[in-house]
C-alpha positions as CSV (number, residue, x, y, z in Angstrom):
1,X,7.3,-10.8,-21.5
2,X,6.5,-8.6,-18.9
3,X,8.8,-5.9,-16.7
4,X,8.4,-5.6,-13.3
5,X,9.8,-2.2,-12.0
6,X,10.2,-0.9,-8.9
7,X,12.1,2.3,-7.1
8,X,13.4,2.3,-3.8
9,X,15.7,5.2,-1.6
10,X,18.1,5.4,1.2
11,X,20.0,7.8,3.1
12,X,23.3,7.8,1.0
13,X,24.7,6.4,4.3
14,X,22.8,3.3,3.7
15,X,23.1,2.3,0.6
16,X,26.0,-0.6,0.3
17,X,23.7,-2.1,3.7
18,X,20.6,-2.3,1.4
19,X,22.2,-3.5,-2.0
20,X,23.6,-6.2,0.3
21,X,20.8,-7.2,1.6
22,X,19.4,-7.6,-1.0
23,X,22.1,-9.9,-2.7
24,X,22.5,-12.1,0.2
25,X,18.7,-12.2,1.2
26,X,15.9,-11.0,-1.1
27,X,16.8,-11.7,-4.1
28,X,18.0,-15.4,-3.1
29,X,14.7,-15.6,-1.4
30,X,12.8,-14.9,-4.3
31,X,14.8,-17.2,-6.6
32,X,14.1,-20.3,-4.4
33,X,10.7,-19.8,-4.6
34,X,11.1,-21.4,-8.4
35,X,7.8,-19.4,-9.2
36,X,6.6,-20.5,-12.7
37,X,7.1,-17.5,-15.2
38,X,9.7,-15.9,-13.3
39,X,12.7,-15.4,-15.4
40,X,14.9,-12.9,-13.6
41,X,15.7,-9.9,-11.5
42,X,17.5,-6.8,-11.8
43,X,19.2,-4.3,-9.9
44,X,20.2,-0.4,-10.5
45,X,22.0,1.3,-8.4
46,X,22.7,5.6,-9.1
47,X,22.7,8.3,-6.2
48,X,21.1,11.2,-6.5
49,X,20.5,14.5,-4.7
50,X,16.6,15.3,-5.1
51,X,15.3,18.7,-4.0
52,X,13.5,18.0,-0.5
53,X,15.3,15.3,0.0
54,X,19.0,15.2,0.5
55,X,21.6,13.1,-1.0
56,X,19.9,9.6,-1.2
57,X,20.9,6.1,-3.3
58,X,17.9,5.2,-5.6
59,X,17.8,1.6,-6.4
60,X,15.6,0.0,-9.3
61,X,14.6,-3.5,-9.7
62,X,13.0,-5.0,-13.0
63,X,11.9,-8.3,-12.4
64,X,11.1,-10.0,-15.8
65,X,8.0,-12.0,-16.2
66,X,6.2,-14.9,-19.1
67,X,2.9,-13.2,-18.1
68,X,0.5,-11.8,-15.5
69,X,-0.1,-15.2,-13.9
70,X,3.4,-15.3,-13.3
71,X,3.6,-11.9,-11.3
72,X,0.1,-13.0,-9.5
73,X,1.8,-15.8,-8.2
74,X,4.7,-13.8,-6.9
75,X,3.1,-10.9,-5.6
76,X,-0.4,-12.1,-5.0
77,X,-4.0,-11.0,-6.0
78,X,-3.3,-7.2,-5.7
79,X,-0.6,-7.8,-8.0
80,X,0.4,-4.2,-8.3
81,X,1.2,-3.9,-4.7
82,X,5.2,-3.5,-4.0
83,X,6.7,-6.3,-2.1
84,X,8.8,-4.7,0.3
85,X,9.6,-7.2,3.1
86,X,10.9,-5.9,6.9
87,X,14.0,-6.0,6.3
88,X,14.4,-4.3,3.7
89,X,12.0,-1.2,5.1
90,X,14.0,-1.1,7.6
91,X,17.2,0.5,5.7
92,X,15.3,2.2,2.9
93,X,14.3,5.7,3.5
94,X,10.7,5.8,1.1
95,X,9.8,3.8,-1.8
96,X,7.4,3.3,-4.2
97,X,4.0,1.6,-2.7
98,X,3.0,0.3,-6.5
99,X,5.3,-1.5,-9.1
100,X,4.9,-0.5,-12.6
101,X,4.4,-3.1,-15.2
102,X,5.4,-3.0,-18.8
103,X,4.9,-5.3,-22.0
104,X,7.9,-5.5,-23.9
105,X,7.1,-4.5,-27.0
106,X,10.7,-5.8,-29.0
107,X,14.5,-6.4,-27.9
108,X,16.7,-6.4,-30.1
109,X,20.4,-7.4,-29.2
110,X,24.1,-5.3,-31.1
111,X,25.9,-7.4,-33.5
């Protein structure tokens, strides 16, 4: 299995307009594209006040992943590159241009 992160800001101001988007048009988007591999998607939500940048809402998605096919098919050949579609640059203030990509290594669930 393979984690697919991501980080995105917005002005504070924007932040329930984003996560919406996102519930009512991204993720859905990306869920009907019943792309082989893909298990989920996950969103976190915190805001934060960085120096040089005001008070901002920092999302994170994880998308989970069987394997690097899987996250080729979703994102393409440069695999690495975010997907960040128009919409959703529209209300986010910055973000990061590359995902991150981690093996997971164990899980291991309380009893």
């Amino acid at each position: 299995m393979i984690g697919r992160v991501w980080h995105g800001w917005t002005a504070r101001a924007n932040g329930d307009a984003y996560e919406a988007l996102l519930r009512s048009t991204i993720f859905p988007g990306i869920l009907a594209k019943r792309i082989a591999g893909f298990r989920r998607i996950e969103l976190l939500r915190r805001d934060v006040d960085e120096p040089g940048q005001g008070p901002e809402t920092e999302f994170v998605t994880i998308m989970w992943f069987d394997s690097l096919d899987a996250i080729k098919a979703f994102a393409g050949k440069d695999w690495d590159v975010a997907v960040v579609p128009e919409a959703a640059r529209a209300v986010l203030k910055r973000f990061d241009a590359r995902s991150q990509h981690y093996e997971v290594c164990e899980t291991r669930e309380a009893e």
